[in-house]
N, C-alpha and C positions, 0 to 999 in steps of 0.2 A: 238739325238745329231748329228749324221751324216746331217744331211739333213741341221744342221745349219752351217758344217762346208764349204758344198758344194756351200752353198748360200750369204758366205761371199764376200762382195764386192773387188774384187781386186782395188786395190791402185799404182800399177805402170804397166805403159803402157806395158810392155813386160810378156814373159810366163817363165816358169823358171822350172829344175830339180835337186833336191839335190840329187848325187848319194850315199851321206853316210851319214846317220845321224842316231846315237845312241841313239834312243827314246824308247828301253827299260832300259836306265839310271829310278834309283830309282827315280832322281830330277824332273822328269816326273809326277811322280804316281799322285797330286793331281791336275795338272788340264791340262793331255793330251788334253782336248777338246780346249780350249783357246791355247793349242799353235797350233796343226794343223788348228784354225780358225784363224790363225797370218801367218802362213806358205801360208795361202790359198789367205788372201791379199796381202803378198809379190808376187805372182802372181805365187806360186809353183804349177806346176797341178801333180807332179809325185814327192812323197819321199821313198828313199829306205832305211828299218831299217836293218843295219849290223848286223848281226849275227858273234860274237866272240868264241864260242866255243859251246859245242854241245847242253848245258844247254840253253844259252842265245840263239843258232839257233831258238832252238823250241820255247823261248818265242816269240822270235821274229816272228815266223811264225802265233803264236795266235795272238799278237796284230796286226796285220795287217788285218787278216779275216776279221772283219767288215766294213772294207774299200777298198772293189775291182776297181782298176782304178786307185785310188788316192795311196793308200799305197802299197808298195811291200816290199823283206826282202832280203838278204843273206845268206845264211848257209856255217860256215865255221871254223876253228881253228886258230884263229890269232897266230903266232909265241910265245906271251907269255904264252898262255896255249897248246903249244907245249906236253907239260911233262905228259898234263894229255890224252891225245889222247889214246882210248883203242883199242883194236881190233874189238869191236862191233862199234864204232862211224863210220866205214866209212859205215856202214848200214845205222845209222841213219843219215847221209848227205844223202848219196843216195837218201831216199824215202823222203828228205824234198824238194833237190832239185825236185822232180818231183814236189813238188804243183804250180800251175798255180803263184802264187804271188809270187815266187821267182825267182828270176832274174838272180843269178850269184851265183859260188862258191865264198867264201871268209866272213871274211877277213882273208885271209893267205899271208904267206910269212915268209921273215926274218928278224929279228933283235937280229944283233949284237951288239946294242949302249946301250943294256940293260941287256939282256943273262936271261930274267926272266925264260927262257926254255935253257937245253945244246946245243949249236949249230947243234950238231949234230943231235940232236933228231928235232931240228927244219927244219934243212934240208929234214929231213927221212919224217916227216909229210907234209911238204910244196907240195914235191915230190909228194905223194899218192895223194894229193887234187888239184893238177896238172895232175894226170892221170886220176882223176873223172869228172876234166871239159872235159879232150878231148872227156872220151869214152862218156860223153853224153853232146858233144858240149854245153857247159855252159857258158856264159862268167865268167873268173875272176876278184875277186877283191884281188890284193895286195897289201899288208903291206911291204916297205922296208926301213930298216935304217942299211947303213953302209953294208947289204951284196949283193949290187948289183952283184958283177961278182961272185958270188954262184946263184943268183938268176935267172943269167941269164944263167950261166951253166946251171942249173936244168930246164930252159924251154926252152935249145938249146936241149936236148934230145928227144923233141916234136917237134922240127924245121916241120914245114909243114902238123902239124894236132893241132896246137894253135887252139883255138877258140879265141873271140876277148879277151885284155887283156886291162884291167886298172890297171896302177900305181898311187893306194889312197893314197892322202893326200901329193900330190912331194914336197918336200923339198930340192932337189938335187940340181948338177949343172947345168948349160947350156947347157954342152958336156954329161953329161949322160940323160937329156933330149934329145936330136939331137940324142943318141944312140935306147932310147926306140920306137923314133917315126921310127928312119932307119926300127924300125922289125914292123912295123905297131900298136904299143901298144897306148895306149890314155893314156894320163895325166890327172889327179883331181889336180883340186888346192882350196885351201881352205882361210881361213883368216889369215892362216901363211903367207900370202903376207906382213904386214903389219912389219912385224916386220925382214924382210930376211935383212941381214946387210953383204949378201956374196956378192962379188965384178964382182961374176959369176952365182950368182946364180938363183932364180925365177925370179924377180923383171928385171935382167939383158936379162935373155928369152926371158922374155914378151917384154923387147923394142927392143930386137934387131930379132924377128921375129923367133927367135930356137922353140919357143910353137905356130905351127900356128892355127888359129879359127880351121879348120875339123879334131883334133885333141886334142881338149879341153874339159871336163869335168867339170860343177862346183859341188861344196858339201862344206857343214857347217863341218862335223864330229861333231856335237852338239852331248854333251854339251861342247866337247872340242873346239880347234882351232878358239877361238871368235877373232873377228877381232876387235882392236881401230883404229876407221879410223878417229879420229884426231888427231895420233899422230905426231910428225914434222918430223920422219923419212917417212913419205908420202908424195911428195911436193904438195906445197900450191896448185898449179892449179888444182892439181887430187882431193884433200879433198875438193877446193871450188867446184867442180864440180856434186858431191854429191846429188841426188834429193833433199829432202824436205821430197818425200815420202819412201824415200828408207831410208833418217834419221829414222824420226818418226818409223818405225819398228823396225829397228836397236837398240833403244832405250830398247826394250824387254828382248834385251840379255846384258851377262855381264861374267868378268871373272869366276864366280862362276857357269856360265850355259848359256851358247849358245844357240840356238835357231833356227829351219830353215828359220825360218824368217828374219834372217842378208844374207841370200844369196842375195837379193836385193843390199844391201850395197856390198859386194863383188864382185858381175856381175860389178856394177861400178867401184871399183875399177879396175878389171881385166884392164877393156873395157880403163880407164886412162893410163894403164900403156901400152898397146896394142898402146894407139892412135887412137881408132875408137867408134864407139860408142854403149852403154848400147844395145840398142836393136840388133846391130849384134853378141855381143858376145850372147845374151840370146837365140836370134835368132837358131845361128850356137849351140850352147853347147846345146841345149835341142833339136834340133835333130839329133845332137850326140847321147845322151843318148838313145831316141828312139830307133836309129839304132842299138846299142849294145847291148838292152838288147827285142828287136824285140817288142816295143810296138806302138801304136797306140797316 
């Protein structure tokens, strides 16, 4: 089955990299083959499966094995299972980060807009899996909502042995965008573009130049963060602008399960809301990715 996913015809002119996508989601289990052969015409040559907690790390580590080059993973503690982090689990990070197909610690971080973990105890973990990337230069991947100046405390205390840092899945403002990139971090942005209705926020970024291209990241977060890119809070010029081929995939995914395959539709978007076009941002963001997570 690999060999067919490898041989699927790409459909839109540019290359592309999702740096988060959840394809150890259950909504997967019957026909993972057809969607990374959906992911592979939207022109993705690199998907990386998050790792959420120690359990889903390791799965996530198996489902990728059969796929070197193409598939890589995360291992890490997202904020909401904060509570369950034991003293044995920074072990079992440790030696998953070593496998060649893992890319970054993460998904960690904080979130205050939910508290599914005590803050506190979310702090104390975020912190440990911050000292795991430095001592073995790892890129991170973070998760933040609502506790940006904790988060940033807790990675000033590494000021000058960071490894590179992504902030998954930005939702924020303009000014704490313009913050993250002042310390060298890199932005994901995902198909929450479609729906940002702040006066400052993504959407405002991206036109006014605060998210510049060598600094951008894309990713689905599938099966979450699906993008409706006809809704009228996207103006007309940027949804009629929209490939044909980049529709036609998009069509795949839906609120009930996203897909890597919508990143196609999302690069355009970005690229609408930018002002420049589809294949510089695909261009520039996929060797981004490269660069951060040292692949070929």
């Amino acid at each position: 089955m690999l060999k067919s996913v490898i041989r699927a015809m790409v459909t839109v002119p540019y290359e592309l990299v999702d740096i988060g996508a959840n394809l150890g989601h259950p909504s997967y289990k019957n026909d993972f083959e057809k969607v990374l052969e959906r992911a592979k015409q939207a022109g993705l040559s690199k998907i990386m499966i998050t790792g959420t907690s120690e359990k889903l790390s390791q799965e996530a580590a198996a489902l990728v094995k059969p796929y070197p080059g193409f598939l890589y993973f995360t291992a890490g503690v997202h904020p909401h299972d904060a509570k369950d982090y034991k003293e044995s689990t920074e072990g079992v990070l440790r030696e998953l980060v070593k496998d060649p197909q893992c890319v970054a610690v993460g998904e960690c971080g904080l979130d205050f807009n939910r508290n599914f973990s005590p803050p506190e105890v979310q702090k104390e973990v975020f912190e440990k899996q911050v000292g795991l990337a430095v001592e073995l230069q790892k890129p991170l991947f973070i998760h933040e909502r609502e506790g940006a100046a904790d988060m940033l405390s807790i990675l000033g205390k590494f000021e000058g042995k960071l490894p590179k840092v992504v902030i998954h899945c930005f939702t924020g403002t303009a000014e704490e965008a313009k913050t993250y990139i002042s310390k060298g971090f890199y932005i994901g942005l995902t198909g929450f573009l479609w729906k940002d209705r702040s006066p400052d926020g993504v959407k405002f970024a991206l036109q006014n130049g605060h998210i510049p291209l060598d600094r951008l990241v894309l990713e689905t977060d599938a099966p979450y963060m699906y993008p409706k890119v006809n809704d009228k809070k996207i103006p007309a010029e940027i949804r009629n602008a929209l490939t044909p081929e980049a529709l036609a995939l998009h069509k795949h995914s839906s609120f009930n399960r996203n897909e890597p395959c919508s990143l196609a539709a999302i690069c355009e978007l970005v690229a609408g809301f930018m002002g420049v076009s589809a294949t510089e941002v695909a261009t520039q963001t996929t060797a981004n990715a490269k660069l951060i997570y040292g692949l070929d």
